[in-house]
N, C-alpha and C positions, 0 to 999 in steps of 0.2 A: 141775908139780903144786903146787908151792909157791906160784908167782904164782898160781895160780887156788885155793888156801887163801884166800890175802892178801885175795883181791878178796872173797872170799866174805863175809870177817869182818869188811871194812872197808865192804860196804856193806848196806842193810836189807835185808829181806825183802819179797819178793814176799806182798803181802794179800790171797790169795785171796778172791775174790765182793765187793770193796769197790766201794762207788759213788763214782764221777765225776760229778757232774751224772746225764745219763740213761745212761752206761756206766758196766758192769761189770767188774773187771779179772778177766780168769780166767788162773789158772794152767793153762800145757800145759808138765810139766817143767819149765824153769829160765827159762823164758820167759812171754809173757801174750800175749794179744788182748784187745782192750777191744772188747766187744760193746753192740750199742743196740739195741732193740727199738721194733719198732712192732706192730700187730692183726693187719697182714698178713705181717710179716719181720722178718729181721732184716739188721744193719751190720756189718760188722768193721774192725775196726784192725788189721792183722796178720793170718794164717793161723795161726801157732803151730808147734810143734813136731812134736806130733803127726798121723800121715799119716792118721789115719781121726777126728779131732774129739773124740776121746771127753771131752773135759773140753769144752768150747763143747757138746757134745751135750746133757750132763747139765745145764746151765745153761738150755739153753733151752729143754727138756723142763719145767722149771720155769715157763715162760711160754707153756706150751702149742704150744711150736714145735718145727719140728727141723731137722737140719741142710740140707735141701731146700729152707726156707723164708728161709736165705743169701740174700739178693738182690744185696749187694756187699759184696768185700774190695777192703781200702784198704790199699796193700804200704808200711811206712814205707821200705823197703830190701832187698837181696836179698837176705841170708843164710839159708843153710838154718833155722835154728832160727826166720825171719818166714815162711816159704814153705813147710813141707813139709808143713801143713798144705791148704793150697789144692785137692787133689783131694778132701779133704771135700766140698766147696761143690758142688754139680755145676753150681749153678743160680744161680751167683754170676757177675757181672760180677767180673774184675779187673782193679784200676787200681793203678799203680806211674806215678815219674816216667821218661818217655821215655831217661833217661842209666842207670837202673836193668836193662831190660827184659833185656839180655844177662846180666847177672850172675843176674838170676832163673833165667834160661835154662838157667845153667851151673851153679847151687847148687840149683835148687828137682831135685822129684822129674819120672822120665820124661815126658814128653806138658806139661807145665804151661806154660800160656801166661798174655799179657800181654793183654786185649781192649781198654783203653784206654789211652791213653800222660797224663800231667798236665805240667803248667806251674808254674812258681814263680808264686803265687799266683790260681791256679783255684780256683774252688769248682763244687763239684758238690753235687746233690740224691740224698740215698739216705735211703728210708723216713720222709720227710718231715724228714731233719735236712742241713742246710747244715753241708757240709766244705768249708774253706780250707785248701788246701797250702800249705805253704810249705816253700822250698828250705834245707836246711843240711848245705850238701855239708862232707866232711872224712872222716866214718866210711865213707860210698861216697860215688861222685860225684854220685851221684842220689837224696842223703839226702832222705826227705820228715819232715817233725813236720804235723801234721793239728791245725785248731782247730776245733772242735764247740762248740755251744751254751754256751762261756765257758770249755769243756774245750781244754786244751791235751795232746795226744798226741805223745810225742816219741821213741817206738821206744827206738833207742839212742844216740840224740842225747845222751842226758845218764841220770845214775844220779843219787839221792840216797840220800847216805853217813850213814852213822854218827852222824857229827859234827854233824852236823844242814848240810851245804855240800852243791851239785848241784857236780855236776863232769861231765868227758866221760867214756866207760868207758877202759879201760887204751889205753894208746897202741898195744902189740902186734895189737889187732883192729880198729884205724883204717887205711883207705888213708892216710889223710895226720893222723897226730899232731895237729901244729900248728896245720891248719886246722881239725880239729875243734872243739880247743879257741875259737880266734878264735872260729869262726861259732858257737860256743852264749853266746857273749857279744853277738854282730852278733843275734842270735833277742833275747835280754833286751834290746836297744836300738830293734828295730826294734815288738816289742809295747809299749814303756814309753809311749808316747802312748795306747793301747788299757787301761792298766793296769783299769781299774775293770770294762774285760768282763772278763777272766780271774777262773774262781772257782777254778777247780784244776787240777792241773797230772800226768799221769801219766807212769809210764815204765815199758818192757815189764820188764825186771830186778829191779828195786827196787819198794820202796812207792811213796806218791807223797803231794802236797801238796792239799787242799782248808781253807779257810776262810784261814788265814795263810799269805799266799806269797810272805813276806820273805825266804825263802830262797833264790826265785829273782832277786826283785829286787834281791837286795844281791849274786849272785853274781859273783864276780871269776874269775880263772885260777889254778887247782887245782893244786896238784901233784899228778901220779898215776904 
C-alpha cells in the first residue's frame, strides 16, 4: 500500500477528455483508452478498465456515437486494467501483438478473444487513421506503443512524473525491469530521426506531453 502511495504522488494525473492530435484520453478508473473518432466510428487505444464502457460511452455519446459504433481496439498489452474493457465493443476488431494474445487470454474477462495478431512495426488502417506498432517488449513480452497522426501512444511503456522526467512504471509490474527500462530509451532512439513528426506523446496512467516534448527527447534511465 505504501509503494502504490509513492507511485501515486510521484507521478501526474490522469487528464481526463484531453486531446492528442485527433485523440481523446479518457479516464476508465486509474487507467485511459485514448479514443478517435471518425462520421462513421470510432478507434481505441486500450479497452480500459471498465467491463461495460461507461466512461468511453459517455465520451462518445458526445459525438453522437456509441459504443456499437467501436470498429477497432488496439491492445498496447494484456493486463487486465488494458483488457477488461473489450466486451464493451461488440463490434470491434481486436488487435494485440502476437507474443501478447495468451496473457490477454489469461488476465482479460471470460470469452475475450484476440481477432488479429500485429508485427513490430505494422501499420494498419482504422476509421481512416494509420496506426504503426511498434515493439517495446520489457513491461510484457509483446509490449506494443502505437504512433497515430504524429501521436505517440505508449500504454505503460512509460509514466510522466512529477518532476517533469518520463520514466518506465515501478519495476514490481514489469516482466522484465531492466528491459523495460532499456527499450523506452531504444523507442526515444529509434523515433529521433522522425523527431519533427511527433506532436505529443500520451500515456494510459499519467497526463501526457503535447507541443514541447523535451522531455521525452532528453530522457535518460530513471530511477524508480
Amino acid at each position: 500500500m505504501l509503494l502504490l502511495l509513492s507511485l501515486a504522488c510521484a507521478q501526474t494525473s490522469i487528464d481526463d477528455g484531453a486531446s492528442f492530435g485527433p485523440f481523446t484520453q479518457v479516464k476508465t478508473s486509474f487507467t485511459s483508452a485514448f479514443v478517435a473518432t471518425s462520421e462513421s466510428g470510432a478507434v481505441l487505444v486500450d479497452a480500459g478498465f471498465q467491463d461495460n464502457g461507461k466512461a468511453v460511452a459517455a465520451f462518445l455519446e458526445t459525438q453522437g456515437l456509441t459504443l456499437d459504433d467501436v470498429s477497432d481496439v488496439l491492445i498496447t498489452h494484456g493486463h487486465t486494467d488494458h483488457v477488461a474493457g473489450i466486451p464493451a465493443y461488440p463490434n470491434a476488431t481486436v488487435w494485440a501483438h502476437e507474443n501478447e494474445v495468451e496473457l490477454i487470454l489469461e488476465e482479460g474477462p471470460e470469452g475475450v478473444s484476440v481477432d488479429e495478431t500485429l508485427v513490430d512495426g505494422q501499420i494498419i488502417e482504422a476509421q481512416g487513421f494509420a496506426f504503426e506498432a511498434i515493439l517495446v517488449p520489457g513491461h510484457t513480452s509483446g509490449n506494443l506503443v502505437f504512433l497515430s497522426e504524429g501521436v505517440l501512444i505508449t500504454g505503460d511503456t512509460a509514466f510522466l512524473y512529477k518532476d517533469g522526467t518520463i520514466g518506465p512504471p515501478s519495476e514490481r509490474y514489469s516482466l522484465d525491469p531492466a528491459q523495460t527500462q532499456a527499450e523506452l530509451l531504444v523507442l526515444r532512439d529509434r523515433l529521433e530521426p522522425r523527431k519533427d513528426e511527433l506532436t505529443a506523446v500520451g500515456f494510459a496512467h499519467t497526463g501526457g506531453l503535447t507541443g514541447d516534448l523535451s522531455a521525452f527527447w532528453e530522457m535518460t534511465e530513471r530511477e524508480n
